[in-house]
N, C-alpha and C positions, 0 to 999 in steps of 0.2 A: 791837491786841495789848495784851494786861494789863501788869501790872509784871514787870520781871525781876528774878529773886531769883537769888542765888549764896551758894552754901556751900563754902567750900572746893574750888573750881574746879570745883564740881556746879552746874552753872549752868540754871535754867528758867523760860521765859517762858508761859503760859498765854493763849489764842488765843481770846478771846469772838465773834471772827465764826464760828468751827467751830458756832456752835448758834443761827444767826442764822438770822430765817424766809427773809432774803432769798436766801438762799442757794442758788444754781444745782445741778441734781441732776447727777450725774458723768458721765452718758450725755448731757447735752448740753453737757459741758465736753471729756467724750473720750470716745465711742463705742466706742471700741476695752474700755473697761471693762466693757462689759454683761455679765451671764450666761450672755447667748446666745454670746457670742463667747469666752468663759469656759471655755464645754464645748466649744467649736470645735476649740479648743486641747488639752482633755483628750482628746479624744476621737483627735486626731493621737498626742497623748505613746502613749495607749493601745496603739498598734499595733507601739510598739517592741519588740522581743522580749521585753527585760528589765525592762519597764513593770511595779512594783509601785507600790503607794499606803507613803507614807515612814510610821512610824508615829506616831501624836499619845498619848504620855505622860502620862497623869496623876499626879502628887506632892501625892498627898492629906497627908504629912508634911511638907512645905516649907508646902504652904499652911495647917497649922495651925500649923506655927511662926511662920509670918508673919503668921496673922489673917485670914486672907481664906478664901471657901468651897471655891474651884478653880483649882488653876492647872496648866494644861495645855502641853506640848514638842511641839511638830511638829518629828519630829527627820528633818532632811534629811541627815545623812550617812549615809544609807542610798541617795540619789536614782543609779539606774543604775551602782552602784561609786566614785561617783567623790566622794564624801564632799561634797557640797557640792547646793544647789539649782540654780545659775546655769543648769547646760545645758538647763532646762527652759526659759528663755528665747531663749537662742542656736540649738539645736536646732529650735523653732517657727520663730524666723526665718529662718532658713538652709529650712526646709521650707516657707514661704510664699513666701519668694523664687525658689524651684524651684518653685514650682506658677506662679508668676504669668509667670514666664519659659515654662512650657507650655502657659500660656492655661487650665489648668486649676485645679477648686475645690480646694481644702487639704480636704476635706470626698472629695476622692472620690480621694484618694491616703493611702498609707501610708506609712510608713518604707521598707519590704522595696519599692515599686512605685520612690519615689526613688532607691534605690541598685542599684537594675536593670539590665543589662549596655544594656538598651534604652534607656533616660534619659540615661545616660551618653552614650550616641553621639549622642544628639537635644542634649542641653545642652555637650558635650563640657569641657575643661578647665577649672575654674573655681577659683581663688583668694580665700579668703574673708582678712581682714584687721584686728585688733581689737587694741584696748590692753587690757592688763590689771592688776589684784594679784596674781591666782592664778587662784579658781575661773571666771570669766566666759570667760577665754581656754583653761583645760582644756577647759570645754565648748563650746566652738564647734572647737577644737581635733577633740575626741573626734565629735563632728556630722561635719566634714569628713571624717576617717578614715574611718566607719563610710559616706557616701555615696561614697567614694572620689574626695574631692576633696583639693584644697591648704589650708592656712591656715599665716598667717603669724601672730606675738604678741609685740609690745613691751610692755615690762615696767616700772614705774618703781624710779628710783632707791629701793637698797636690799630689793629684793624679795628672797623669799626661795629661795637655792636648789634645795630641795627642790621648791619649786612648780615654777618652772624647767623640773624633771628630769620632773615629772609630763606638764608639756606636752608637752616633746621626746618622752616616751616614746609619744603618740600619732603621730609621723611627722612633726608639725609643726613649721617653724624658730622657734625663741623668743629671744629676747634681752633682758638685763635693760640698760635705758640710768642714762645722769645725767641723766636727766627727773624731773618729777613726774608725777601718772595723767595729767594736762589735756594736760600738751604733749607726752604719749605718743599721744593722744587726735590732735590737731592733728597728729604728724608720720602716722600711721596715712591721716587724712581727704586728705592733701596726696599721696604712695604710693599710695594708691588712685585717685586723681583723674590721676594722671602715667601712671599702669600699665594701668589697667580692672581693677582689682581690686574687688571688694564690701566695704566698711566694715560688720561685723557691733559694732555699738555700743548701747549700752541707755542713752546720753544722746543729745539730740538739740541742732542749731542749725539755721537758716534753711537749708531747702533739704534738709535729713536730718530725715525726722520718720514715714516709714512704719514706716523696719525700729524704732525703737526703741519705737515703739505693738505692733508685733508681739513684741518681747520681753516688754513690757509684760504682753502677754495671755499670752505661756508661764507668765509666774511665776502667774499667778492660776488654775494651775491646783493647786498646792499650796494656795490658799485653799479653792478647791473639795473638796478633800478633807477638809481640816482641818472644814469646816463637818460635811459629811457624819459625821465621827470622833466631833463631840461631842455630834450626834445621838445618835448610836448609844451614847456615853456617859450619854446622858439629860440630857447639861448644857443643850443648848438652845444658845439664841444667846448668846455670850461677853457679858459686861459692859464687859470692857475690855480690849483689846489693844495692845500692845508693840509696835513695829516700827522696827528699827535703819533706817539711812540710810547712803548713801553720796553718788549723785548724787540716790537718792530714786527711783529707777524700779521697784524694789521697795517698798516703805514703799507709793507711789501707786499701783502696782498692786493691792494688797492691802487698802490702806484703800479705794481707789476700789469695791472688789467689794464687800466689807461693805457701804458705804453704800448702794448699787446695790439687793444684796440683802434688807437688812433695814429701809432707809428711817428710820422715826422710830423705830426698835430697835437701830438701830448701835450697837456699841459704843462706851465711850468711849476716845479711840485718843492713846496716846503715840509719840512720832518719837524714838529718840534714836542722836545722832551723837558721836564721838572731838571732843573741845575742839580737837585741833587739825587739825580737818578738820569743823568744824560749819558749812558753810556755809547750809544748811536754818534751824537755829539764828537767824546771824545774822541771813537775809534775815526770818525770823518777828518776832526783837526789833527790827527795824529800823523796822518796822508800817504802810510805806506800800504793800505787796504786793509789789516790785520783788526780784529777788533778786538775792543777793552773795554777792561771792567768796571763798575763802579761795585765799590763792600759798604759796610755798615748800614746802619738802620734806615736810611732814606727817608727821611722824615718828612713827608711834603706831603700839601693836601691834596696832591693829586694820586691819589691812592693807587688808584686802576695803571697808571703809568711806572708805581715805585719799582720797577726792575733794573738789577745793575747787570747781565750778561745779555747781549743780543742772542736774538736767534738768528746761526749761520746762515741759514736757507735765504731768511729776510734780509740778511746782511748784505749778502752777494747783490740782490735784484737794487737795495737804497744805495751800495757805493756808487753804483752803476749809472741809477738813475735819477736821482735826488739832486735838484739844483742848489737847496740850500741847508742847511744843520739849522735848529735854534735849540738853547739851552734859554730856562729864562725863571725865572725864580717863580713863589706861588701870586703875590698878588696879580702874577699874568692872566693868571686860572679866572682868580675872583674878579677881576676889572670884566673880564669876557662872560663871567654869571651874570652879571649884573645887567651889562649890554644887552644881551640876549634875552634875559628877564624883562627889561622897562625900552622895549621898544621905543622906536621914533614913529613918529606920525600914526599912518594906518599897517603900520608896519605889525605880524604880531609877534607877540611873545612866544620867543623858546624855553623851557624850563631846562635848562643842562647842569648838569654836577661840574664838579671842579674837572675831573679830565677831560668832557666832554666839550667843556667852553674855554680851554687853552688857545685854542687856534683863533678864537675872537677874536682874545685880548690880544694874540701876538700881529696878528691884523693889523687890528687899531693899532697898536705901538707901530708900528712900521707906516703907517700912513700919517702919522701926526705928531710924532717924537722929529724934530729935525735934527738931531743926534744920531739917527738911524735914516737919514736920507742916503745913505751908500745902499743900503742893503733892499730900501726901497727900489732903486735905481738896477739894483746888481739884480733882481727878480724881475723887474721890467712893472711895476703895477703902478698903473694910471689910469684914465679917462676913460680907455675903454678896455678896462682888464674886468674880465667874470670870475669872482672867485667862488671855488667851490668848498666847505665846508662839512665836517660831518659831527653833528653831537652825539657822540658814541654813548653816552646814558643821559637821565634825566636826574632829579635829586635822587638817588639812590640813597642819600641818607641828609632825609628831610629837616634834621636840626642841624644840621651843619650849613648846608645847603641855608637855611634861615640868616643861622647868627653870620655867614657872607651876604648877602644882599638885602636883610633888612638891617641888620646891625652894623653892618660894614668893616666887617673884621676883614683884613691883611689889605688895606687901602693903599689904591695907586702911590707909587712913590713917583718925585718930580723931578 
């Protein structure tokens, strides 16, 4: 790992093994990343009734203000109503683990075949079981209702009630504990293992490591779209892409498919995580490969990001590939709602929650902080850099979401 540089609790470490020859290609680090298995997954999401493609946004007016040629929103608070990406990982899994409990392919089942009065009799009662912030647990939540099964969702301390309510209002039992995500995580694996209930989790440890390769492959299929989007926009292959973190199971899905797909064309790919939930971060600046933790409450408003243990799986594909770490405090989150929110020009508005519009703000800060002209530099983004974005939810909790951008709570610092 390079130097670590901090500005004002803007903290980035830059990663010179990400462009090293020696480097292992992602399908023989995790399989589960390939293309192939990429459309595997698309092709299941496909079948759901309410299967549309999220739309990917261009702000040709942001990106002249900023200097750069393209920067592009794959905006997921449109994925199946439910404002957010995650159920397209929960959903795959939960529909992989019903194919493999029928001995059959995911490839020759549907949605509609899964929640069949006949399936149901053959798999009969089944309780799915997951920790969450909000969006991971609405959608394995919303998965279970629509197969007409059970799910349960532990919540950590200080979640928000609204999400909460979102849950409950799919039939699901929710409860918010005085845990953090991990040891929401740890009481969920321990319930499961006492009851026979299924752990639907997108972190993995010793001995749990299929289902969260299979959520893996759900998320990639919003990359597969995204690709497809900028096609058709004429941009081609991105330059550089943004990808927020939490455990990382996202971030590594999505950089693992890139690199997969575009090989020595990848873009060059940013990770960034809440300061106080950077454990991606740390285990990067720490530079012996090993990763680390971050404990206590994680108190940041970037809810959906507050995990302090990566996940291994994910871990492996980001040391590997990941050009740059950002750790960056919350007003990065809110400066990047806002943006997103109040458009330039004919540019339009994205509506994104605090995790979803991290990658904005940390944008903008790199392109207009000249305290951060290394790290500018050290990514290579200028004049004609395309960057690629993804807002992983929308306000998922609409009063918060308010008192940031109308009210202007946790304002840029200078």
């Amino acid at each position: 790992m390079d130097r670590l540089t901090r500005t004002k609790a803007f903290k980035w470490t830059a990663n010179e093994r990400a462009r090293s020859i020696e480097r292992p290609a992602p399908a023989d680090m995790m399989g589960c990343l390939t293309v192939e298995e990429a459309e595997k997954a698309r092709r299941f999401h496909r079948t759901f009734t309410d299967y549309a493609e999220t739309p990917l946004t261009s702000l040709p007016g942001l990106a002249t203000h900023l200097g750069v040629a393209g920067i592009y929103v794959k905006d997921e608070s449109y994925r199946f109503g439910l404002n957010a990406f995650k159920v397209l990982g929960g959903a795959y899994a939960i529909g992989m683990y019903l194919a493999e409990r029928l001995g059959r392919e995911i490839s020759e089942l549907s949605f509609d075949v899964l929640r069949s009065p006949e399936v149901k009799v053959m798999l009969g009662e089944l309780t799915f079981i997951t920790a969450t912030d909000g969006n991971h647990g609405r959608g394995v939540a919303w998965a279970a209702q629509q197969l007409g099964q059970q799910a349960i969702v532990y919540m950590p301390k200080g979640s928000s009630r609204i999400r909460l309510d979102n849950i409950r209002a799919t039939g699901a039992e929710a409860y918010i504990t005085e845990w953090n995500y991990d040891e929401c995580v740890r009481h969920c694996a321990k319930l499961a293992k006492e009851r026979g209930w299924i752990v639907i989790q997108d972190t993995a440890w010793e001995g749990y490591e299929k289902i969260p390769s299979w959520i893996m492959q759900g998320y990639a299929t919003l990359a597969l779209e995204a690709m497809d989007q900028l096609e058709a926009y004429g941009a081609g292959k991105p330059t550089h892409l943004f990808l927020q973190a939490g455990v990382g199971s996202f971030a590594g899905a999505v950089q693992g498919l890139f690199a997969g797909a575009c090989g020595d064309e990848r873009p060059v790919t940013a990770v960034v995580e809440p300061n106080k939930a950077d454990c991606l971060f740390r285990s990067a600046a720490a530079g012996d490969g090993r990763p680390r933790f971050v404990t206590g409450d994680m108190d940041t408003i970037m809810a959906g990001l507050a995990c302090g243990e990566p996940n291994p799986a994910a871990w492996d594909v980001l040391h590997e590939y990941t050009d740059m770490f950002i750790s960056c405090p919350d007003y990065v989150a809110a400066n990047g709602m806002r943006i997103l929110g109040n458009p330039i020009g004919q540019d339009k508005p994205v509506i994104s929650g605090e995790s979803g519009a991290v990658t904005a703000g940390a944008l903008s800060l790199l392109m207009t902080r000249p305290e951060l002209a290394e790290a500018k530099e050290r990514l290579g983004l200028n004049a004609n850099s395309h960057v690629l974005l993804i807002s992983t939810e929308g306000d998922t909790d609409p009063e918060h979401y308010r008192r940031i951008v109308w009210d202007g709570h946790y304002p840029a610092e200078n």
